[in-house]
C-alpha positions as CSV (number, residue, x, y, z in Angstrom):
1,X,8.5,12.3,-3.1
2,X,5.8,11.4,-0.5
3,X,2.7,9.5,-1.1
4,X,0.7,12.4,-0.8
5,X,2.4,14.8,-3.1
6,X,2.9,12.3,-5.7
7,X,-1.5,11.5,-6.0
8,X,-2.0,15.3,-5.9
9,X,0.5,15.4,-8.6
10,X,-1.8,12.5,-10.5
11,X,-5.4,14.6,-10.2
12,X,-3.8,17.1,-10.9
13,X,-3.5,15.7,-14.8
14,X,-6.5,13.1,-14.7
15,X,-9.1,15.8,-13.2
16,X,-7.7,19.2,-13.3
17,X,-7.3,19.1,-9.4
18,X,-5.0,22.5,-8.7
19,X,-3.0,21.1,-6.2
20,X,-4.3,23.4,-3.5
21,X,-7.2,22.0,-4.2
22,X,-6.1,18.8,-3.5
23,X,-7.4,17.1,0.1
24,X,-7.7,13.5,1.2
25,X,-11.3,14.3,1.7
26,X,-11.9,14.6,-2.0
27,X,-14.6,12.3,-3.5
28,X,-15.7,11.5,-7.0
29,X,-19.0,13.6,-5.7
30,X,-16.2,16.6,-5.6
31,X,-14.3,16.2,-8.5
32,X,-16.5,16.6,-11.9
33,X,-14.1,14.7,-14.0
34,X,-14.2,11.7,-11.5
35,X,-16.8,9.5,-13.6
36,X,-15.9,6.0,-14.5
37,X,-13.6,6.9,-17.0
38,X,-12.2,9.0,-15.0
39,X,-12.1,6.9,-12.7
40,X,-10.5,3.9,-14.4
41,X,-7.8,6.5,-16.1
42,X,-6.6,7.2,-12.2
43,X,-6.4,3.9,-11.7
44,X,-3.7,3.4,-14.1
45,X,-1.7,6.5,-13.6
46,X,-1.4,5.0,-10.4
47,X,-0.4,1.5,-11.1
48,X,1.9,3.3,-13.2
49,X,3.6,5.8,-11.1
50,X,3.2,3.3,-7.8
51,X,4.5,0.4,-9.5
52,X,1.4,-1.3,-7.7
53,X,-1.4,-3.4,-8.9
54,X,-5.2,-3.0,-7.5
55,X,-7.4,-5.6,-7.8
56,X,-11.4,-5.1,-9.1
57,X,-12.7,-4.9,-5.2
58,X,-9.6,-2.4,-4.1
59,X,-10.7,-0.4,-7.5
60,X,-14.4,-0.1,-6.5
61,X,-13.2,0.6,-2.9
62,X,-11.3,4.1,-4.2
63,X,-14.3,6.0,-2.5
64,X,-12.1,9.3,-1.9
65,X,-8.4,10.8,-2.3
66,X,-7.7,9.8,1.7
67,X,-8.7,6.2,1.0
68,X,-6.5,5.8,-1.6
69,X,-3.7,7.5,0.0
70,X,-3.8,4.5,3.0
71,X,-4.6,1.7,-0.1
72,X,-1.4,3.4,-1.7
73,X,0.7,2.9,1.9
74,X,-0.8,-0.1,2.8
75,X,1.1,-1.5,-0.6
76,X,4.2,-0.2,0.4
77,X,4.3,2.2,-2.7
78,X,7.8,3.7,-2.4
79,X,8.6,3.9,-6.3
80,X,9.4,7.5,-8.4
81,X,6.3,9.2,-10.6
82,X,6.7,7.0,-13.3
83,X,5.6,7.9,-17.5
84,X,2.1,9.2,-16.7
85,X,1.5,9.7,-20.2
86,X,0.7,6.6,-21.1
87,X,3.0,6.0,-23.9
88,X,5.6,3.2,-23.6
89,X,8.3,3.6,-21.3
90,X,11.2,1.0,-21.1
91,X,9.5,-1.8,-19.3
92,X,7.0,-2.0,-22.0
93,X,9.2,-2.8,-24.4
């Protein structure tokens, strides 16, 4: 699945985002839900489902949808949708 579906897929369950809703030019100014918590949550899900780590200054740098979209292929993230619900999955245990 490509980049692009996958993160609409991702505010879709962190913010409510209906995906055709979803745009790259979406902000946190856009999206009520995207507060730090929010935020921080999104982060996860997409270490998660990327298989990808961010560091603290690529986190505060997630200034819209689009820029994390080119943070996303600048990593190379190629892996599947992983367990977004944040329980265990089998490399946790």
């Amino acid at each position: 699945m490509p980049v692009i579906e996958r993160l609409t897929a991702i505010f879709e369950k962190v913010f409510d985002v209906e995906a055709d809703e979803f745009s790259p030019d979406l902000t946190p100014e856009d999206v009520l839900r995207w507060d730090s918590l929010g935020h921080m949550t999104l982060v996860m899900d997409l270490e998660d489902a990327f298989e990808v780590h961010f560091e603290v200054d690529e986190i505060t740098e997630m200034t819209s949808a689009g820029k994390i979209i080119e943070m996303l292929q600048a990593k190379g993230a190629v892996g599947q949708v992983a367990n977004l619900s944040h329980e265990p999955d089998e490399r946790s245990k």
